[in-house]
C-alpha positions in Angstrom: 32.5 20.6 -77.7 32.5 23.8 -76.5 33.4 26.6 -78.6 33.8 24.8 -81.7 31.1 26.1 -84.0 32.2 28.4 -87.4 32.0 31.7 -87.1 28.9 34.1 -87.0 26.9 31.0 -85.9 27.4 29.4 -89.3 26.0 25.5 -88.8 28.0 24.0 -90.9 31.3 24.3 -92.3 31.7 23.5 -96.4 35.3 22.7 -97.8 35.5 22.7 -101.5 38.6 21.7 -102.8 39.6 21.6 -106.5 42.3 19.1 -107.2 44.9 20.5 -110.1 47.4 17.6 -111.1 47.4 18.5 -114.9 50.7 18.5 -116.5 52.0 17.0 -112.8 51.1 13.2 -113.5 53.3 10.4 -114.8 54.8 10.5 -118.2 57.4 9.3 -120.9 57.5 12.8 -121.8 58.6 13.7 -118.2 61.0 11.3 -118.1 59.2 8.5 -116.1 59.3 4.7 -116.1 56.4 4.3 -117.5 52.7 6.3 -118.7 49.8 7.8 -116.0 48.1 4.7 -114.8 45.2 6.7 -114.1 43.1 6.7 -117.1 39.3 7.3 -117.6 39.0 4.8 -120.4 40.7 2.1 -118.1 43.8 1.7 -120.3 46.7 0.4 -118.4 49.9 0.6 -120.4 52.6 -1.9 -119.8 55.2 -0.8 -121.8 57.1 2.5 -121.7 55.3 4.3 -124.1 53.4 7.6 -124.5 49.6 7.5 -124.0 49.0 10.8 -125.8 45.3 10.2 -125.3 45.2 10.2 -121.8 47.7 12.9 -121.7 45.1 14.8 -123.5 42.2 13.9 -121.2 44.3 15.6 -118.2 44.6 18.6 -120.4 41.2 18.9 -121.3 41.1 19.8 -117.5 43.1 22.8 -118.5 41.4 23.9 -121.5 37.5 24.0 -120.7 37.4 22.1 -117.3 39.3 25.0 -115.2 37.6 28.0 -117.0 33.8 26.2 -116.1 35.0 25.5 -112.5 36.4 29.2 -112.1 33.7 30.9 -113.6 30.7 28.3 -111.1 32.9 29.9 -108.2 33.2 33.6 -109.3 29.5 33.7 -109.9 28.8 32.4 -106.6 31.9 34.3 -105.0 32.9 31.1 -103.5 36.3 30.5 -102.2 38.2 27.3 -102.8 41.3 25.6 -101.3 43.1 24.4 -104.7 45.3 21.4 -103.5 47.5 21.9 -106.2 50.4 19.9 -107.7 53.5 22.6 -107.8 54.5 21.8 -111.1 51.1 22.3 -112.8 51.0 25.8 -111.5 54.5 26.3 -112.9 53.3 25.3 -116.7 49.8 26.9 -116.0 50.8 30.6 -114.7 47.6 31.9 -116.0 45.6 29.3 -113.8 47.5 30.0 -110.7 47.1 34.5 -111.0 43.5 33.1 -111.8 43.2 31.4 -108.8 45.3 34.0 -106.7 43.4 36.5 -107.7 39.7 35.2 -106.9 41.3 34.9 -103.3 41.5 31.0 -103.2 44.0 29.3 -101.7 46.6 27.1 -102.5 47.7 23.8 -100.6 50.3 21.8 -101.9 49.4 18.4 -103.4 53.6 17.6 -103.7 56.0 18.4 -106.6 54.4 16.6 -109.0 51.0 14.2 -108.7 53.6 10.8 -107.8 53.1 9.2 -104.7 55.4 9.7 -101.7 55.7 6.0 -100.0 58.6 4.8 -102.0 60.7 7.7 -100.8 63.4 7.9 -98.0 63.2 10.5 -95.4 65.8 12.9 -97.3 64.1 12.4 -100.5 60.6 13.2 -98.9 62.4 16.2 -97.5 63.5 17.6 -100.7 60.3 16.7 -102.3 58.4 18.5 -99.7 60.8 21.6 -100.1 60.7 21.9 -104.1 56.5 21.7 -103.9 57.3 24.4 -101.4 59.6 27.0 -103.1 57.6 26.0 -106.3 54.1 26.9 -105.5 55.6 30.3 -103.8 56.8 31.6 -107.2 53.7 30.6 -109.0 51.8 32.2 -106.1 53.4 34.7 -104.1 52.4 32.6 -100.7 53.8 29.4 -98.5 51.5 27.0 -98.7 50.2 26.2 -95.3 48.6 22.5 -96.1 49.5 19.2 -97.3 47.5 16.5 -99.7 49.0 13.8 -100.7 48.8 11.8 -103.3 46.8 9.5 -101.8 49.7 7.2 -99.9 52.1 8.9 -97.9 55.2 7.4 -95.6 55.6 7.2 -91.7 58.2 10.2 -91.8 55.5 12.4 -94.0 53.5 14.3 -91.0 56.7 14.9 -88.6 58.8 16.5 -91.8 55.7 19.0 -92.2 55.4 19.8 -88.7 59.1 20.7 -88.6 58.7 22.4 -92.3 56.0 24.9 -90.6 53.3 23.0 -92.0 49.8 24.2 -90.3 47.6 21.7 -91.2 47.1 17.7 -93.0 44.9 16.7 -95.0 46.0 13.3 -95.5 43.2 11.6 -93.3 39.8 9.9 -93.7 38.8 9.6 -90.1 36.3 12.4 -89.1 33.8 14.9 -89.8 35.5 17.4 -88.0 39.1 19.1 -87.8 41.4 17.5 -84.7 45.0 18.2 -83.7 47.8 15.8 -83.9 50.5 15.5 -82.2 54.1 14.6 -83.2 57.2 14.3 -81.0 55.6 17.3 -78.9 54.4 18.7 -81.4 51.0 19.7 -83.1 49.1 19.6 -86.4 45.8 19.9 -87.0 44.2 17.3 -89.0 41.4 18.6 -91.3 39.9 15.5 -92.5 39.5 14.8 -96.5 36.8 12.5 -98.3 37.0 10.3 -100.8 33.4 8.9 -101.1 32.1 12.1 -102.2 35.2 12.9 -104.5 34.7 12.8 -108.1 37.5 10.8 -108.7 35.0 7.4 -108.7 33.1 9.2 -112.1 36.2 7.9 -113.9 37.2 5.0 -112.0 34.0 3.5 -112.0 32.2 3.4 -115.4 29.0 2.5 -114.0 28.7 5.6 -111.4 27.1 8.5 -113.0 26.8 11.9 -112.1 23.1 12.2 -111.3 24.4 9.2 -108.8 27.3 11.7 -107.8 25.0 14.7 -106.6 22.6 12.6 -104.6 25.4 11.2 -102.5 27.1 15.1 -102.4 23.4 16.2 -101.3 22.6 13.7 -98.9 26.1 14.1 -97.0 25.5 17.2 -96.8 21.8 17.1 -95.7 23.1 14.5 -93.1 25.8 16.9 -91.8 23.7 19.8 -91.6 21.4 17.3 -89.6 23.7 16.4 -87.2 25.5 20.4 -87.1 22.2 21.2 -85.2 23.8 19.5 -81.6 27.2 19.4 -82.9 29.4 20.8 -85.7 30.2 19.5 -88.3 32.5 19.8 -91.4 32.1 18.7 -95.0 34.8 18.1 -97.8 33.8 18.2 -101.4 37.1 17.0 -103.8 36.4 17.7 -107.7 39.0 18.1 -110.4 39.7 19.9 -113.3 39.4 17.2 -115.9 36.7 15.2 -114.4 34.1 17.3 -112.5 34.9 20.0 -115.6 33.2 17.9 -118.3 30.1 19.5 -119.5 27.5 16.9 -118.4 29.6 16.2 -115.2 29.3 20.2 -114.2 26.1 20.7 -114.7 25.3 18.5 -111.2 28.2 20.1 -109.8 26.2 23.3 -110.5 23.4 21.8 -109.0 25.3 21.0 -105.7 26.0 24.3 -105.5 22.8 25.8 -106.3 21.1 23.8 -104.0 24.0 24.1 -100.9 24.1 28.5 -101.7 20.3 28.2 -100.2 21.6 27.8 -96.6 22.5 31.0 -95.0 24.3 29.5 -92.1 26.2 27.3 -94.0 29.9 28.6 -94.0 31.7 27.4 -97.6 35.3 28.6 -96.7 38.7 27.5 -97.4 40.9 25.2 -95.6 42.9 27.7 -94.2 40.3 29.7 -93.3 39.2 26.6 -91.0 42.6 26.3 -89.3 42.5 30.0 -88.1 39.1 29.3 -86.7 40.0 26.2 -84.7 43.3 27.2 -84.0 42.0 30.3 -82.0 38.8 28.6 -80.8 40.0 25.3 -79.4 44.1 25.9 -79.5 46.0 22.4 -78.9 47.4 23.3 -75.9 43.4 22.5 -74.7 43.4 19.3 -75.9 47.0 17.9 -74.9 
């Protein structure tokens, strides 16, 4: 693919994104149905009741997981994409200036950490627009990307296109960014990864981290690999209350110790990826 490869020559193109849903999940407290399903300890509440345990799990990510992550990137003078839920940023101001300030960026991860595929088209609209206005108070900027949480509806991409959306994230299919196009119109698709997200270190009891680093390492030793005739992105999701426990950071340090050795690796935000592609291989090439 001509004119595709990352900017002065870098090889390889390194996504981190650091996942902030604390204060945005389910709760009683919030006036939900029912508690935060997602639970380290696998407790899965039935009744409508508060699960002040996991609530405080989630804002252990607050606490001592964001100040560990912050700090790992400040020291390296790494940017991140945050894919952040609006209203955690709202009842975390310090942790959004933080994150303003050490020139991250923001993408939206919805109004709250809920999942979109129940909603109708106007309420997926007004959901889109309150992450929106939301995250530019907390911020001072528009967000120009979208995470989901996880599931999203047939309605979701179009309703960002027309909300001046510039990118998705909400795909699993590629190494490498690629445009999409809706009702004449395009969005590019920067791919996300879920085998090398964190997320299994509390769904799966029996995956430890030392297990979480090799498979980080070796995706991206494959990737670099294969950027030598072709290029190549990676995506790296942690979050705040998982990856920022103390004997989970210390392989995340390690991934990052080890991937800072390559100088033509290019560790850069999502954004940062869409103006590249955007200007080096515009849709109007490709449709």
């Amino acid at each position: 693919m001509e004119g595709t490869y990352w900017p002065q020559n870098k090889r390889l193109a390194l996504s981190l994104v650091v996942n902030v849903e604390e204060g945005s999940e389910l709760s009683i407290a919030e006036g939900d149905k029912g508690p935060e399903p997602v639970d380290e300890l696998g407790v899965v509440l039935k009744k409508p009741i508060r699960n002040y345990g996991n609530e405080s799990n989630y804002l252990y990510g607050i606490k001592r997981g964001a100040p560990r992550i912050m700090s790992l990137l400040e020291r390296y003078k790494l940017r991140a994409t945050f894919t952040a839920a609006a209203r955690s940023l709202e009842l975390y101001p310090d942790l959004a200036k933080q994150i303003v300030s050490g020139g991250h960026e923001v993408c939206s991860h919805g109004w709250r950490w809920v999942h979109q595929f129940h909603m109708n088209e106007d309420e997926e609209s007004e959901f889109i627009d309150k992450a929106v206005e939301s995250i530019k108070v907390s911020t001072g900027q528009r967000p120009c990307g979208w995470l989901s949480r996880y599931l999203l509806t047939p309605n979701t991409r179009r309703l960002l296109i027309e909300k001046g959306f510039l990118y998705h994230m909400d795909d699993y299919s590629d190494d490498m960014p690629f445009w999409d196009v809706v009702e004449g119109k395009a969005i590019l698709i920067i791919p996300y990864a879920v085998d090398s997200n964190d997320m299994k270190l509390w769904t799966d009891p029996a995956y430890t981290p030392g297990q979480w680093y090799e498979y980080a390492k070796d995706t991206f030793d494959q990737l670099y690999l294969e950027a030598r005739d072709s290029p190549r992105m990676m995506s790296l999701g942690i979050h705040l209350r998982i990856m920022g426990r103390p004997g989970r950071f210390s392989w995340l340090q390690r991934f990052i110790e080890y991937v800072s050795k390559f100088d033509d690796v290019w560790i850069c935000t999502r954004k940062e990826i869409y103006e590249h592609w955007s200007k080096q291989n515009p849709s109007t090439k490709n449709f």
